[in-house]
PDB file with one MODEL, atoms N, CA, C and O in Angstrom:
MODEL        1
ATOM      1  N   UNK A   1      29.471  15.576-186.624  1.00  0.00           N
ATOM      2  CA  UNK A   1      28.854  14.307-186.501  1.00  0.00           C
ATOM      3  C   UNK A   1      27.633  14.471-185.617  1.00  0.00           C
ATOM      4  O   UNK A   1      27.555  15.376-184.786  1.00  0.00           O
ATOM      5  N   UNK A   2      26.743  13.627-185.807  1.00  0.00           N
ATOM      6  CA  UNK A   2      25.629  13.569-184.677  1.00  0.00           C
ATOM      7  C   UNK A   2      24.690  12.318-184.995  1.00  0.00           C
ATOM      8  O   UNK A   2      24.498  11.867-186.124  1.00  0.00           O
ATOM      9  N   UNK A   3      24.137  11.834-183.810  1.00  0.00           N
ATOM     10  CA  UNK A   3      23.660  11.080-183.911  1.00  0.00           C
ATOM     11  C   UNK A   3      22.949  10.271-182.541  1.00  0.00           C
ATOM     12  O   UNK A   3      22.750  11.195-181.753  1.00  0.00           O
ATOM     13  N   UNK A   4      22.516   9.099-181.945  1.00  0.00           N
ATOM     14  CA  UNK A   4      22.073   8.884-181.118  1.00  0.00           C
ATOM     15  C   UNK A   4      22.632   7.899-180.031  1.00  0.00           C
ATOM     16  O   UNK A   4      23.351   6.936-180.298  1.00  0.00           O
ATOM     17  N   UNK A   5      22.252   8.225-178.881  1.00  0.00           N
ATOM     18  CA  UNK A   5      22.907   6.964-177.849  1.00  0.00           C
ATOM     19  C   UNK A   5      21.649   6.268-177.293  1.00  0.00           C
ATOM     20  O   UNK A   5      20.553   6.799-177.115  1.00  0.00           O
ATOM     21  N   UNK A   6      22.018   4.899-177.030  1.00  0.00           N
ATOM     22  CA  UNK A   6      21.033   4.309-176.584  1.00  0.00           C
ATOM     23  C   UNK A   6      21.741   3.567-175.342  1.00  0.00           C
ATOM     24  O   UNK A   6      22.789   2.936-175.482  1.00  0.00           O
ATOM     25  N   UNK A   7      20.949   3.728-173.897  1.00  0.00           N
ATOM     26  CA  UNK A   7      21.139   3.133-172.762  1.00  0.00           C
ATOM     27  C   UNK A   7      20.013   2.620-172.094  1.00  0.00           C
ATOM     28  O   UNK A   7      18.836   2.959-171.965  1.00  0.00           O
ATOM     29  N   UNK A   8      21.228   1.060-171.440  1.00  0.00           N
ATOM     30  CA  UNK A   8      20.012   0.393-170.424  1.00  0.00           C
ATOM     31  C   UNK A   8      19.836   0.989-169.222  1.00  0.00           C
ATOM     32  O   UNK A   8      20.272   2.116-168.989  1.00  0.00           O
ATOM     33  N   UNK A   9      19.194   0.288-168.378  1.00  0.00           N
ATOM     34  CA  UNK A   9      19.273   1.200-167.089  1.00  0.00           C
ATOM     35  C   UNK A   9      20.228   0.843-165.837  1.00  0.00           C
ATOM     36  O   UNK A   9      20.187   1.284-164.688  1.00  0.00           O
ATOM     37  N   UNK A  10      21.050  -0.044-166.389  1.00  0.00           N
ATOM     38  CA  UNK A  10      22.663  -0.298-165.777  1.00  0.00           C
ATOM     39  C   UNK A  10      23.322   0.746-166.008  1.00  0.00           C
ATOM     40  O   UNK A  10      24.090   1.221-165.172  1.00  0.00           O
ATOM     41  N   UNK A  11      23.074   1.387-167.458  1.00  0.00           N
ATOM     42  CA  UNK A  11      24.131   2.130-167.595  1.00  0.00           C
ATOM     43  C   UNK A  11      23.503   4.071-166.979  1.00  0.00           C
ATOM     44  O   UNK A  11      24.062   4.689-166.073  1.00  0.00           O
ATOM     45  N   UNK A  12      22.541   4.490-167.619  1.00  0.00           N
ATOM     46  CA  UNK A  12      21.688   5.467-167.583  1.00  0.00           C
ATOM     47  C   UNK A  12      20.460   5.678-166.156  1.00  0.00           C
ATOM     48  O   UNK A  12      19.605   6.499-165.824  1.00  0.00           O
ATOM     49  N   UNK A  13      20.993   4.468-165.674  1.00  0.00           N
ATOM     50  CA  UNK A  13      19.518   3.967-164.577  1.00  0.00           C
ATOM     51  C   UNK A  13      18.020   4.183-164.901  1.00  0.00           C
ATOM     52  O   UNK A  13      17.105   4.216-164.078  1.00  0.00           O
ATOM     53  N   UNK A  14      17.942   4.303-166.028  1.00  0.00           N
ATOM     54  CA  UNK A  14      16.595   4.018-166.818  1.00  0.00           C
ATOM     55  C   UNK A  14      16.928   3.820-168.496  1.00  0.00           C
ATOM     56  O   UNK A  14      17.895   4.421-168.964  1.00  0.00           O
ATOM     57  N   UNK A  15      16.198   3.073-169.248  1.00  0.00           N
ATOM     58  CA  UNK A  15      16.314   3.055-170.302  1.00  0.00           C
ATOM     59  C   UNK A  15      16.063   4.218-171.190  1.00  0.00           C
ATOM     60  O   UNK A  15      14.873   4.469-171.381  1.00  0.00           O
ATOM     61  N   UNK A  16      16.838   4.891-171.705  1.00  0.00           N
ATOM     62  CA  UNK A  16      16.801   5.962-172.077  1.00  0.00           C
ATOM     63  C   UNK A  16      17.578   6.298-173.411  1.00  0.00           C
ATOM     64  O   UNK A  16      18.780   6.048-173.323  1.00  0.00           O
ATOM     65  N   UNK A  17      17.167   6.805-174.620  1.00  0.00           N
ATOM     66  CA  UNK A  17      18.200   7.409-175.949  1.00  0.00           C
ATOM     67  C   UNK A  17      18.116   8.760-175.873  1.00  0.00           C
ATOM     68  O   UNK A  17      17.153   9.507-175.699  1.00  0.00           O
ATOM     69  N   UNK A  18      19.679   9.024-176.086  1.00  0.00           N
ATOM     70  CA  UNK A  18      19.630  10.947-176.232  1.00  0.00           C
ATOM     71  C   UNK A  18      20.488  11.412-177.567  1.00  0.00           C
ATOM     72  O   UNK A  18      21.185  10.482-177.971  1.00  0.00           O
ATOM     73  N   UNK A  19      20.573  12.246-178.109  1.00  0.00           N
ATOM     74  CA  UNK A  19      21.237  13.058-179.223  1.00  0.00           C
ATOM     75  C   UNK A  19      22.849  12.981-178.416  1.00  0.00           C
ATOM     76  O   UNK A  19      23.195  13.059-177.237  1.00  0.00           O
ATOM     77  N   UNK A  20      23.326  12.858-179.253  1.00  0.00           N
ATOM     78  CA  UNK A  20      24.811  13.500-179.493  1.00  0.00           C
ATOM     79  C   UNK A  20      25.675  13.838-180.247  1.00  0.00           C
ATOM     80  O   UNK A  20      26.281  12.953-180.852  1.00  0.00           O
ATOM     81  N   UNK A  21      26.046  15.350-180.476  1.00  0.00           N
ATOM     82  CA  UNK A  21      26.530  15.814-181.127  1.00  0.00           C
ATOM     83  C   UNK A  21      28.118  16.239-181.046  1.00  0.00           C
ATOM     84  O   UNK A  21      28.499  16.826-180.033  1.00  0.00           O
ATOM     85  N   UNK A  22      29.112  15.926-182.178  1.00  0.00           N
ATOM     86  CA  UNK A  22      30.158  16.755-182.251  1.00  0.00           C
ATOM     87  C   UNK A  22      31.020  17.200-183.481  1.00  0.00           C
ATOM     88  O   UNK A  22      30.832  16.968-184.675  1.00  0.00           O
ATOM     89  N   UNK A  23      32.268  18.079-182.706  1.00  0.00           N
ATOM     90  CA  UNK A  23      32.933  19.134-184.089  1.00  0.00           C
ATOM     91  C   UNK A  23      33.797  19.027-184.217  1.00  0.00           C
ATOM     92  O   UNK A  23      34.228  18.943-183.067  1.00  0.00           O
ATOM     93  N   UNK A  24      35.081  18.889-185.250  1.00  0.00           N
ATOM     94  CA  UNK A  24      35.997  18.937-185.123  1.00  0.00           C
ATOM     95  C   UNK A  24      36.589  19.757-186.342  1.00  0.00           C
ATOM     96  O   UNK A  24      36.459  19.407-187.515  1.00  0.00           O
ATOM     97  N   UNK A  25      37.275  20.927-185.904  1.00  0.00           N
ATOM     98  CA  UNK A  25      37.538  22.684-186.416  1.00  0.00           C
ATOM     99  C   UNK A  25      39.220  22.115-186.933  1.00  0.00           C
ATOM    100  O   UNK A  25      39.821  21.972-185.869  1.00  0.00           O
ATOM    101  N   UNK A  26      39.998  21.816-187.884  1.00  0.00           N
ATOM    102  CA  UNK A  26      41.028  21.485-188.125  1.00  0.00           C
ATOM    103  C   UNK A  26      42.017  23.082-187.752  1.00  0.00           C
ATOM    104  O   UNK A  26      41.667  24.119-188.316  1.00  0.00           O
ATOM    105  N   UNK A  27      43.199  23.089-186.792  1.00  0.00           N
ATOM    106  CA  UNK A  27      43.937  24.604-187.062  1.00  0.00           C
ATOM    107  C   UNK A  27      44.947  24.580-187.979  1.00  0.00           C
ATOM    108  O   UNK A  27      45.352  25.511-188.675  1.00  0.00           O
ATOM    109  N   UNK A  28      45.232  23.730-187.944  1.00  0.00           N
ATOM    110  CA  UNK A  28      46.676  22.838-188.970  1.00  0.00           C
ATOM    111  C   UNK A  28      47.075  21.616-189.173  1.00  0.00           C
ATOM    112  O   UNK A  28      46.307  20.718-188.826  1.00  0.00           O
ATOM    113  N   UNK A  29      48.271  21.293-189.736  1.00  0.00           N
ATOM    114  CA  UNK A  29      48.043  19.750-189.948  1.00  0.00           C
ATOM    115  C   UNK A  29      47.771  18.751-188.879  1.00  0.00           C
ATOM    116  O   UNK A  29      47.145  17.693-188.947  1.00  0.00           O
ATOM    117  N   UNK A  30      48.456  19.388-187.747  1.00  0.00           N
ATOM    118  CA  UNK A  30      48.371  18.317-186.519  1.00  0.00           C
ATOM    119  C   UNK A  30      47.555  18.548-185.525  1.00  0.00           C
ATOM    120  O   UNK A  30      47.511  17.675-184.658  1.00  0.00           O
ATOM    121  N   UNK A  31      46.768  19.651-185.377  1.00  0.00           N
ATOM    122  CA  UNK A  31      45.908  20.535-184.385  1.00  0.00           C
ATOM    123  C   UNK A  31      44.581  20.489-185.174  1.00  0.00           C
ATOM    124  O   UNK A  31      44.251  20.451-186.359  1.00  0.00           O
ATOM    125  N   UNK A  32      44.074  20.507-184.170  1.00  0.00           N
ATOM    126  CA  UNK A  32      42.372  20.483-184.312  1.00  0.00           C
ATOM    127  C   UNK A  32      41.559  20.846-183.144  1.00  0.00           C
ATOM    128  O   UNK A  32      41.914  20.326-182.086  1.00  0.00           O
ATOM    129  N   UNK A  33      40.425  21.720-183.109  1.00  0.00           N
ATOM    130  CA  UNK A  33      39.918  22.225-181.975  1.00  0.00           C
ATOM    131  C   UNK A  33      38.400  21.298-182.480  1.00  0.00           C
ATOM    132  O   UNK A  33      37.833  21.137-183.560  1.00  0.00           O
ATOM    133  N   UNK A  34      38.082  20.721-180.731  1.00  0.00           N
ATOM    134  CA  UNK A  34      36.824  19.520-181.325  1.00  0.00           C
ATOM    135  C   UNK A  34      36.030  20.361-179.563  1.00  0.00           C
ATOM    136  O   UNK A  34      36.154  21.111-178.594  1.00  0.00           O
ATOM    137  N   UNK A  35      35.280  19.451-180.304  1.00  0.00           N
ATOM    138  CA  UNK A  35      33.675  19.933-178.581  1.00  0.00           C
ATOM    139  C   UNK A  35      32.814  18.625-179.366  1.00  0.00           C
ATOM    140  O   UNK A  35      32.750  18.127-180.490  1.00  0.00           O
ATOM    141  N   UNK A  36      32.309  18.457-178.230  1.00  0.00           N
ATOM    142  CA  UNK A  36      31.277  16.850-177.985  1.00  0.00           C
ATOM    143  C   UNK A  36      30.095  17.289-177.054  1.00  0.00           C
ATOM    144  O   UNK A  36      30.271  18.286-176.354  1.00  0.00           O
ATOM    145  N   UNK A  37      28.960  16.648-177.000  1.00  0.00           N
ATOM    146  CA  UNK A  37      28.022  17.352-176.457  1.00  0.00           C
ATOM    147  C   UNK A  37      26.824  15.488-176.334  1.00  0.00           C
ATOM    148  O   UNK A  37      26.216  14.922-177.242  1.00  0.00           O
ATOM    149  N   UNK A  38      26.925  15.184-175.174  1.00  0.00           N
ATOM    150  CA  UNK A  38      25.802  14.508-174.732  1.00  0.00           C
ATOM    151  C   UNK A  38      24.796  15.024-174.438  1.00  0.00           C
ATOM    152  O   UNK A  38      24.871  15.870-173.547  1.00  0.00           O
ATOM    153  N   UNK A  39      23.402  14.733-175.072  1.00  0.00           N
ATOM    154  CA  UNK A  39      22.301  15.616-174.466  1.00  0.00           C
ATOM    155  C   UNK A  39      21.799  15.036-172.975  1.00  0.00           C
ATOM    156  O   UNK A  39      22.757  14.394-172.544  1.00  0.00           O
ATOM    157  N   UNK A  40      20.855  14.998-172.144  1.00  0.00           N
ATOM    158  CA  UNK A  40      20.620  14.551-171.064  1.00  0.00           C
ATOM    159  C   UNK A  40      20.806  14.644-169.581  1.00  0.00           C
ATOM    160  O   UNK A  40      21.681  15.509-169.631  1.00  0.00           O
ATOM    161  N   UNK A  41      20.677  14.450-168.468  1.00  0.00           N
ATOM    162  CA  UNK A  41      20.739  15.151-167.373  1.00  0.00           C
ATOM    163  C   UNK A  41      21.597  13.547-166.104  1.00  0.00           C
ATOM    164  O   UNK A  41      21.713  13.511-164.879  1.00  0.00           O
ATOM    165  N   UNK A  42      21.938  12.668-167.022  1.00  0.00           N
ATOM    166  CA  UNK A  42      22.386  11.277-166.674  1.00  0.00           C
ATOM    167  C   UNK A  42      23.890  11.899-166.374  1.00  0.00           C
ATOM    168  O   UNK A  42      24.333  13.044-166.462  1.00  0.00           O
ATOM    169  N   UNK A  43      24.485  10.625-165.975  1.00  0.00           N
ATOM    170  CA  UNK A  43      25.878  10.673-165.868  1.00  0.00           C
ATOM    171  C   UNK A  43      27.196  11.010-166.955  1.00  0.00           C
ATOM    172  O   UNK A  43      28.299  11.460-166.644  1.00  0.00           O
ATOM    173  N   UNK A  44      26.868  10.766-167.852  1.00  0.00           N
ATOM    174  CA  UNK A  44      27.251  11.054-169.370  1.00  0.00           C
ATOM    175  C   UNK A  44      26.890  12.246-169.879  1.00  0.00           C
ATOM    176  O   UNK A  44      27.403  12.503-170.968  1.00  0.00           O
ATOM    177  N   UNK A  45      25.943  13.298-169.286  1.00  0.00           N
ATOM    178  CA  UNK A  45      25.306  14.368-170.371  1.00  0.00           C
ATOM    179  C   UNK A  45      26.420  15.555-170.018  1.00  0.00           C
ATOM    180  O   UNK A  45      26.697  16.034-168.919  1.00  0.00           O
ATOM    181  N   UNK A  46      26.971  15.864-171.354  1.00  0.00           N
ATOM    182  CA  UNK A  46      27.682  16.868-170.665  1.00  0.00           C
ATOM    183  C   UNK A  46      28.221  17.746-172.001  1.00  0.00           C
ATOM    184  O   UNK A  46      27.719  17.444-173.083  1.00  0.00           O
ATOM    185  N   UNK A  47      28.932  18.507-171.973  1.00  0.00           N
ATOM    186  CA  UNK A  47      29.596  19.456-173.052  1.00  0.00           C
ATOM    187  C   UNK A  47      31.369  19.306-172.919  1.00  0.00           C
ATOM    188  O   UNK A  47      32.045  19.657-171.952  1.00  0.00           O
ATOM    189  N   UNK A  48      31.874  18.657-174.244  1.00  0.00           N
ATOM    190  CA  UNK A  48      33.411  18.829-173.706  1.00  0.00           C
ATOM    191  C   UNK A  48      33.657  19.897-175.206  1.00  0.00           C
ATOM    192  O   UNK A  48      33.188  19.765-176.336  1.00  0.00           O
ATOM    193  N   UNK A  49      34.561  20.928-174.649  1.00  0.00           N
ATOM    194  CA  UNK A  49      35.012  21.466-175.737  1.00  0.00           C
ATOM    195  C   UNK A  49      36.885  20.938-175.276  1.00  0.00           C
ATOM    196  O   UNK A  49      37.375  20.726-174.166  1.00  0.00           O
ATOM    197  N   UNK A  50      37.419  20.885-176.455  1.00  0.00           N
ATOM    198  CA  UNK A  50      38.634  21.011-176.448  1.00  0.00           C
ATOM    199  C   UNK A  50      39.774  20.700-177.437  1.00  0.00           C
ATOM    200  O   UNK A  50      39.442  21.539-178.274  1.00  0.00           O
ATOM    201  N   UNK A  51      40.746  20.189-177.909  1.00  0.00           N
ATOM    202  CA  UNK A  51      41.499  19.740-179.048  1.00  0.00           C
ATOM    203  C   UNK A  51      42.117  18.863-179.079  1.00  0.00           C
ATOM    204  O   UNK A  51      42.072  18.277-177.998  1.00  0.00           O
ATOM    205  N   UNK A  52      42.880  18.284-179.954  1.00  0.00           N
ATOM    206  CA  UNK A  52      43.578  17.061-180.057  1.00  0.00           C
ATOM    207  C   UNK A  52      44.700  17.274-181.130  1.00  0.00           C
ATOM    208  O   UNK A  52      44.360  17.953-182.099  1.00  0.00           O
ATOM    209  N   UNK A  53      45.988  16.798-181.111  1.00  0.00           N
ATOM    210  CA  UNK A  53      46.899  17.120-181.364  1.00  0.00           C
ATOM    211  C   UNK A  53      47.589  15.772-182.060  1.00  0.00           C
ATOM    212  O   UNK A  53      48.307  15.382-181.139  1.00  0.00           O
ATOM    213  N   UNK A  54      47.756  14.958-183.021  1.00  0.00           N
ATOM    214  CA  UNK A  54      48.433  14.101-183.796  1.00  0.00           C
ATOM    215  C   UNK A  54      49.649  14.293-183.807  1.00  0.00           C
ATOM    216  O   UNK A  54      50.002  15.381-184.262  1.00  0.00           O
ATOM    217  N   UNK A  55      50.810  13.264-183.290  1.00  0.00           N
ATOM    218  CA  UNK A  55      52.200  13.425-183.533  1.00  0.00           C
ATOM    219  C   UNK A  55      52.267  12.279-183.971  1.00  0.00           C
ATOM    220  O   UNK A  55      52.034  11.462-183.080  1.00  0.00           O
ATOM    221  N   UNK A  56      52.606  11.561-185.517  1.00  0.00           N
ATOM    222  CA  UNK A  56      53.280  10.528-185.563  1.00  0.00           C
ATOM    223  C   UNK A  56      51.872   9.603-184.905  1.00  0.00           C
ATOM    224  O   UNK A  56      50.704   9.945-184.722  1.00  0.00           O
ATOM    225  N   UNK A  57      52.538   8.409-184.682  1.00  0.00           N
ATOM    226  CA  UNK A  57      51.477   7.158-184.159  1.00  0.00           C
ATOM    227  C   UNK A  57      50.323   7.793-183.469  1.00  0.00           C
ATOM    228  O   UNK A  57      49.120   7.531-183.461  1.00  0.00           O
ATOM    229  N   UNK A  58      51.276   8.992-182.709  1.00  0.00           N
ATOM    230  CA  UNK A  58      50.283   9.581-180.929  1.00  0.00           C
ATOM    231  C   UNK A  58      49.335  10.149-181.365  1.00  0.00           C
ATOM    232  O   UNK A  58      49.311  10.660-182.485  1.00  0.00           O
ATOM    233  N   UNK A  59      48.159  10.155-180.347  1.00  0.00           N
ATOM    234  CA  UNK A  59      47.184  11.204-180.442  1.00  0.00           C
ATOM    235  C   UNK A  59      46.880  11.758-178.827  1.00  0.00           C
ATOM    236  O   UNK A  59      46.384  10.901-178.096  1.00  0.00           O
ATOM    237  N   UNK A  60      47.052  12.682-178.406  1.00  0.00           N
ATOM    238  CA  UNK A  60      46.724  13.473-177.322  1.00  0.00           C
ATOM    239  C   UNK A  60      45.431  14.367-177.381  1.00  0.00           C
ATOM    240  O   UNK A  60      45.454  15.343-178.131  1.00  0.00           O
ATOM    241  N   UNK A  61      44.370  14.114-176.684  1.00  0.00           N
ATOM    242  CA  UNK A  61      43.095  14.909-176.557  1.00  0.00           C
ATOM    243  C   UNK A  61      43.021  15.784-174.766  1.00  0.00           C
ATOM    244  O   UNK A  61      43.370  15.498-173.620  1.00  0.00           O
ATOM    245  N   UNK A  62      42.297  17.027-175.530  1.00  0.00           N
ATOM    246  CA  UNK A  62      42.763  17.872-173.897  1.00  0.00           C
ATOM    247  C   UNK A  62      41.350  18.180-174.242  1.00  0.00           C
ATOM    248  O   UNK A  62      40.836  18.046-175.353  1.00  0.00           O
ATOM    249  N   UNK A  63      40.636  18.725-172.859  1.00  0.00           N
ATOM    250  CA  UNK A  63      39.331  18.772-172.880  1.00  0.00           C
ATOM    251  C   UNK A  63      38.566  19.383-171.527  1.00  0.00           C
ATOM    252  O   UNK A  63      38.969  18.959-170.444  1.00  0.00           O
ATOM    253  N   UNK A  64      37.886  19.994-171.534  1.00  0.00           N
ATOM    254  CA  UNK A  64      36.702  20.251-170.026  1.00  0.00           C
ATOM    255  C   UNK A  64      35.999  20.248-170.454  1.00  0.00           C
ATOM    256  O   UNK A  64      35.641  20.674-171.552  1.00  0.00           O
ATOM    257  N   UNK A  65      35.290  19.412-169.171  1.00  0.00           N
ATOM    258  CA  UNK A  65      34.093  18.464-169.058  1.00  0.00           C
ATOM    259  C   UNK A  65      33.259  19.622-168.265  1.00  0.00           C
ATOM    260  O   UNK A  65      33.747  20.010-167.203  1.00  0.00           O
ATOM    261  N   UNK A  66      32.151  20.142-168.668  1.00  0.00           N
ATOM    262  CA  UNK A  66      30.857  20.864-168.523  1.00  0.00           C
ATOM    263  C   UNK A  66      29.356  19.798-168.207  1.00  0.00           C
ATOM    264  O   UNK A  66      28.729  19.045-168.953  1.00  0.00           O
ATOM    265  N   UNK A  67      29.177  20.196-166.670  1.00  0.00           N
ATOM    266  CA  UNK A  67      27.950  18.648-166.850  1.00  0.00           C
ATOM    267  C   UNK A  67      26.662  19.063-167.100  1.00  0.00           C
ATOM    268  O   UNK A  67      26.375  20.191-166.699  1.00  0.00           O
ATOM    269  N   UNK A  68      25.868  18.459-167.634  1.00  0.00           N
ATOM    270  CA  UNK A  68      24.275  19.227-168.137  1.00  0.00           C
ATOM    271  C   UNK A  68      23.634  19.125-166.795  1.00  0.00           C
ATOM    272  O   UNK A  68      22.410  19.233-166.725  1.00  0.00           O
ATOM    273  N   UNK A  69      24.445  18.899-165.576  1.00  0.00           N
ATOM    274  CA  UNK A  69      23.324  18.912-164.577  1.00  0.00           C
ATOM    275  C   UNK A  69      24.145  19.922-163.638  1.00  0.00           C
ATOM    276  O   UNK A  69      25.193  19.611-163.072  1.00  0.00           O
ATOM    277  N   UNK A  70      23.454  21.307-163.542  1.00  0.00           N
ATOM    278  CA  UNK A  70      23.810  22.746-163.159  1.00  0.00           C
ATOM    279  C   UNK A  70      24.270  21.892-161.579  1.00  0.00           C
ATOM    280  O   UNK A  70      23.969  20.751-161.228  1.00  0.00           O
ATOM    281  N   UNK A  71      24.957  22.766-160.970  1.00  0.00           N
ATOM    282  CA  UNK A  71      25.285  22.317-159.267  1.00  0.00           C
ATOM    283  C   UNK A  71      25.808  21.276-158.932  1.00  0.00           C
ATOM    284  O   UNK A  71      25.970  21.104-157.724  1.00  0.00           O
ATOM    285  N   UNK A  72      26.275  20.167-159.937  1.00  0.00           N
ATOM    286  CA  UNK A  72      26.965  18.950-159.444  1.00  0.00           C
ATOM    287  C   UNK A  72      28.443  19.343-159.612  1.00  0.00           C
ATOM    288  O   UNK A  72      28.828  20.419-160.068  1.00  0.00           O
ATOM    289  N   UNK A  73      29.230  18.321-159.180  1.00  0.00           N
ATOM    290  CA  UNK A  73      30.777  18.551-159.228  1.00  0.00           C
ATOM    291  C   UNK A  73      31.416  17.181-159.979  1.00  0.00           C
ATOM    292  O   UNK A  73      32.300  16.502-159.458  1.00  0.00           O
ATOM    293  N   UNK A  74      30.742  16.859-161.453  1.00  0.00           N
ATOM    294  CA  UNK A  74      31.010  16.331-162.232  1.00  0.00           C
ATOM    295  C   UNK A  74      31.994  16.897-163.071  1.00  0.00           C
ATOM    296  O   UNK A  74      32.821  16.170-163.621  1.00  0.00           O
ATOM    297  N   UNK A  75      31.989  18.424-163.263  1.00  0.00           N
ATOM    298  CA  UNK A  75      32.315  18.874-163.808  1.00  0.00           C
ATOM    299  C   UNK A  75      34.326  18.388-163.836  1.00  0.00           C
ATOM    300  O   UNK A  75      34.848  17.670-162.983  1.00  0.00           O
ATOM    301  N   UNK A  76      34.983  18.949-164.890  1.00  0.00           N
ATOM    302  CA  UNK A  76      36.497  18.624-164.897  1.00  0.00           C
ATOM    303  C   UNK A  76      37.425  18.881-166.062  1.00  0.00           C
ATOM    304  O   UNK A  76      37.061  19.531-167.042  1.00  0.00           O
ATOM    305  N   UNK A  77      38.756  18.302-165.922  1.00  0.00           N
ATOM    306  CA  UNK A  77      40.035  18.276-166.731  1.00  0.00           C
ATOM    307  C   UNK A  77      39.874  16.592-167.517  1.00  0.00           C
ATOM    308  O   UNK A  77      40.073  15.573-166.857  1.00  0.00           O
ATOM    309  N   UNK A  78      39.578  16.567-168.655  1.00  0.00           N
ATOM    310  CA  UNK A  78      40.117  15.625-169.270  1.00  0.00           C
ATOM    311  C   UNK A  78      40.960  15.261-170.458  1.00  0.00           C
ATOM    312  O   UNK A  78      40.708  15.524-171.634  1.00  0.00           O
ATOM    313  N   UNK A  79      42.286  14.438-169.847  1.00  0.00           N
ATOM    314  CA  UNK A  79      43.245  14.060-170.890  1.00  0.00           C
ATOM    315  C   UNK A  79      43.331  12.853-171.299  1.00  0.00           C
ATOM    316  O   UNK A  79      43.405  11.950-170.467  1.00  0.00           O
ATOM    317  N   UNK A  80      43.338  12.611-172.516  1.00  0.00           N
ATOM    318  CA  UNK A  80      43.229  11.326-173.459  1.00  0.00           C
ATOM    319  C   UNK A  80      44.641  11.200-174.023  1.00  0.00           C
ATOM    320  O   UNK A  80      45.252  12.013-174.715  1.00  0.00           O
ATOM    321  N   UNK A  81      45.003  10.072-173.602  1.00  0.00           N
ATOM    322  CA  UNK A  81      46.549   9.772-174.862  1.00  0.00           C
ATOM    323  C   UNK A  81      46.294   8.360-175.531  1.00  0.00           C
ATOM    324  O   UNK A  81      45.913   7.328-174.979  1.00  0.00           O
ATOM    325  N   UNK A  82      46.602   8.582-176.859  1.00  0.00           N
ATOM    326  CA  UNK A  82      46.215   7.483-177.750  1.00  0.00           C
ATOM    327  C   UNK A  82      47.506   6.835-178.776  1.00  0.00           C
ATOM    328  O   UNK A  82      48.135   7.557-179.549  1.00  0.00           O
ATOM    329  N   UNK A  83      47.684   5.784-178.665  1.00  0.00           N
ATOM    330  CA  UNK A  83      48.574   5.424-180.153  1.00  0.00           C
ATOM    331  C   UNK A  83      47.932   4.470-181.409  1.00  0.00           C
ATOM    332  O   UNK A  83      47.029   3.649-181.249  1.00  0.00           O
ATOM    333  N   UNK A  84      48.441   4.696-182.369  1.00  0.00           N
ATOM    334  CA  UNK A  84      47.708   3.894-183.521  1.00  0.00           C
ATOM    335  C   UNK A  84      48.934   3.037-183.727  1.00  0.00           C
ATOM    336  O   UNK A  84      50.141   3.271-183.800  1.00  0.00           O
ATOM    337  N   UNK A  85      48.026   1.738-183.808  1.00  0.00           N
ATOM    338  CA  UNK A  85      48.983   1.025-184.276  1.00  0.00           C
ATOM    339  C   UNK A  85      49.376   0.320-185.914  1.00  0.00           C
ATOM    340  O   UNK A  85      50.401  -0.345-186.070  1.00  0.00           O
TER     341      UNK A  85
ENDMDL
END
């Protein structure tokens, strides 16, 4: 997928649109290896690689967060749990 974001400067602290791109690599029926990629040097710009796992209703996403701005400590562990209803 790819495509564009658009922010005010509440959100971005200047009005600003950047690219964003992502993948999602299927391993099997319930596994999938995905990465996301904000372009930009804002609070949001960053690289997540990681996967997501479908059980039934659930969806579980595992992930590190890479920040496009070298030397900050944005960087991290992120876990997503989801149900469909």
């Amino acid at each position: 997928m790819a495509g564009v974001s658009h922010g005010t400067p509440q959100v971005f602290g200047k009005r600003s649109a950047h690219f964003i791109g992502s993948y999602e690599q299927p391993l099997g029926k319930h596994v999938a290896l995905l990465g996301e990629w904000w372009a930009g040097r804002h609070e949001f710009g960053d690289f997540v690689p990681g996967f997501n796992v479908h059980a039934g209703p659930w969806v579980l996403v595992g992930g590190y967060k890479f920040s496009n701005k070298p030397g900050t400590v944005t960087d991290g562990i992120i876990v997503e749990v989801g149900r469909r209803w």
